[in-house]
C-alpha positions as CSV (number, residue, x, y, z in Angstrom):
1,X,0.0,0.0,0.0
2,X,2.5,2.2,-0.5
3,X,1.8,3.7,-3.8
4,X,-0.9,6.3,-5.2
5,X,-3.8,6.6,-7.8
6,X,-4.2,9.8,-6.9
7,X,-3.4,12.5,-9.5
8,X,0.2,14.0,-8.6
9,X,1.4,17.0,-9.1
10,X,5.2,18.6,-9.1
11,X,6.7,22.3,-9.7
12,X,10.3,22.8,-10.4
13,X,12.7,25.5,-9.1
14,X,15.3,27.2,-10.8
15,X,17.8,29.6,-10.7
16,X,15.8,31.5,-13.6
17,X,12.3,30.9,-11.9
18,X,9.9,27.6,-12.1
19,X,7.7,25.2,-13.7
20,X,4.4,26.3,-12.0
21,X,2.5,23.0,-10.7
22,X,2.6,20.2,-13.6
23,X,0.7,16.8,-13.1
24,X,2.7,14.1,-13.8
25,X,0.5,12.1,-16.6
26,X,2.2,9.8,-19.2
27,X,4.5,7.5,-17.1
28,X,6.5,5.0,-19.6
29,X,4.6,2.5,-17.3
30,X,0.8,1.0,-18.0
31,X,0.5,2.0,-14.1
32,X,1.8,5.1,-11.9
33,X,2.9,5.3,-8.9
34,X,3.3,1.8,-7.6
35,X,5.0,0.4,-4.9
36,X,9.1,-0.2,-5.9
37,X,8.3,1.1,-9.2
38,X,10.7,3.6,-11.2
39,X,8.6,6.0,-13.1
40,X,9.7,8.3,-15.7
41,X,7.6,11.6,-17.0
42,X,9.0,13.9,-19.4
43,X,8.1,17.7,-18.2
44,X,8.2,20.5,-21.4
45,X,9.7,23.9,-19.4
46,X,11.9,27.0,-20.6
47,X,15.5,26.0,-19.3
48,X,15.2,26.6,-15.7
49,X,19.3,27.0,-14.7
50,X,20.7,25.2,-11.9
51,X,17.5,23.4,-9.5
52,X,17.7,23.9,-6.1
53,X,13.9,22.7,-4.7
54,X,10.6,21.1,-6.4
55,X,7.5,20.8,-4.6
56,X,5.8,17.5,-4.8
57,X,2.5,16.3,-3.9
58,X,-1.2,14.6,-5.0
59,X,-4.8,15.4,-4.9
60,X,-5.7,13.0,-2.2
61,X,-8.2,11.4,-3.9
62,X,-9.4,7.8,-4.4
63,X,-9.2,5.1,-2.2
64,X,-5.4,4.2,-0.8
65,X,-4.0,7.9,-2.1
66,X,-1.2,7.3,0.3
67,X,2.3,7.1,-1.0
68,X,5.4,6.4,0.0
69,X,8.2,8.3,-2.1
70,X,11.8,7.7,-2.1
71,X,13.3,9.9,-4.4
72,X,12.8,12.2,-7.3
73,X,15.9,12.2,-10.2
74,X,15.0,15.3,-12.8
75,X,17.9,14.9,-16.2
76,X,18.2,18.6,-17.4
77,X,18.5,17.6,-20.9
78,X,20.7,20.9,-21.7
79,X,23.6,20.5,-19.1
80,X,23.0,16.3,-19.2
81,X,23.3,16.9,-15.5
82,X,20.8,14.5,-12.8
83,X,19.6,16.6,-9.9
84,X,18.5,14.1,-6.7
85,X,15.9,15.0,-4.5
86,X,15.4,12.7,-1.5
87,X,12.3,12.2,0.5
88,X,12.0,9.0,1.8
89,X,8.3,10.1,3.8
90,X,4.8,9.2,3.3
91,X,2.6,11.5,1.4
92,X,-0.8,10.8,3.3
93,X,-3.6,12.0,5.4
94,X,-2.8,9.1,7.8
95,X,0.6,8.3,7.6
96,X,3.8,10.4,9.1
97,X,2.8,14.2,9.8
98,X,-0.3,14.1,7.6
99,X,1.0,16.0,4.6
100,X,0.2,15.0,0.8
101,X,2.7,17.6,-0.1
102,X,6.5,17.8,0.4
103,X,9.1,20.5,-0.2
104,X,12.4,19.1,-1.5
105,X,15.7,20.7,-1.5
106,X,18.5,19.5,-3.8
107,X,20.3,16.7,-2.0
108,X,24.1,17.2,-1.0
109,X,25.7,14.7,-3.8
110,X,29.1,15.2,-1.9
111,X,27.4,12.9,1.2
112,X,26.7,10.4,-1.2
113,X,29.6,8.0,-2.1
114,X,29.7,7.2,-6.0
């Protein structure tokens, strides 16, 4: 029960300003958002610059909407660069502090080794 069929949403942030809210719709999967499952959106924006933060959340709608999210990997298809954003909390009503929305900050790739 740890993914979603709720509708989710995520807004970029950039050095030259942001997506405004985008919801994530055409996975490369028949099925979004399930539990252990890597799912990968393509998002159309003006160059944004170097990311610092998205915001990252779902309607909270339909049966189960809880979800557990691990990460979120954007590829800035100008630079080629991956930025990491780490979450690793429930997005639920019930679950953790209640939130279905989560403000991520770029994660520190120097902690990471590799």
């Amino acid at each position: 029960n740890a993914g979603t069929e709720a509708d989710v949403y995520i807004c970029v942030y950039g050095e030259r300003g942001d997506t405004g809210s985008r919801q994530l719709l055409r996975s490369q999967k028949p099925r979004k958002f399930l539990k252990g499952q890597t799912d990968i959106f393509a998002v159309e924006a003006v160059h944004l610059g170097q990311l610092y933060k998205i915001v990252i959340g779902h309607s909270g709608l339909g049966s189960g909407n809880g979800w557990f999210l691990s990460k979120v990997v954007i590829k800035d298809p100008v630079t080629d660069l991956d930025y990491t954003f780490l979450c690793h909390r429930w997005l639920d009503q019930g679950q953790d502090d209640g939130s279905i929305a989560r403000e991520l900050t770029l994660a520190d790739v120097g902690t990471f080794p590799g």
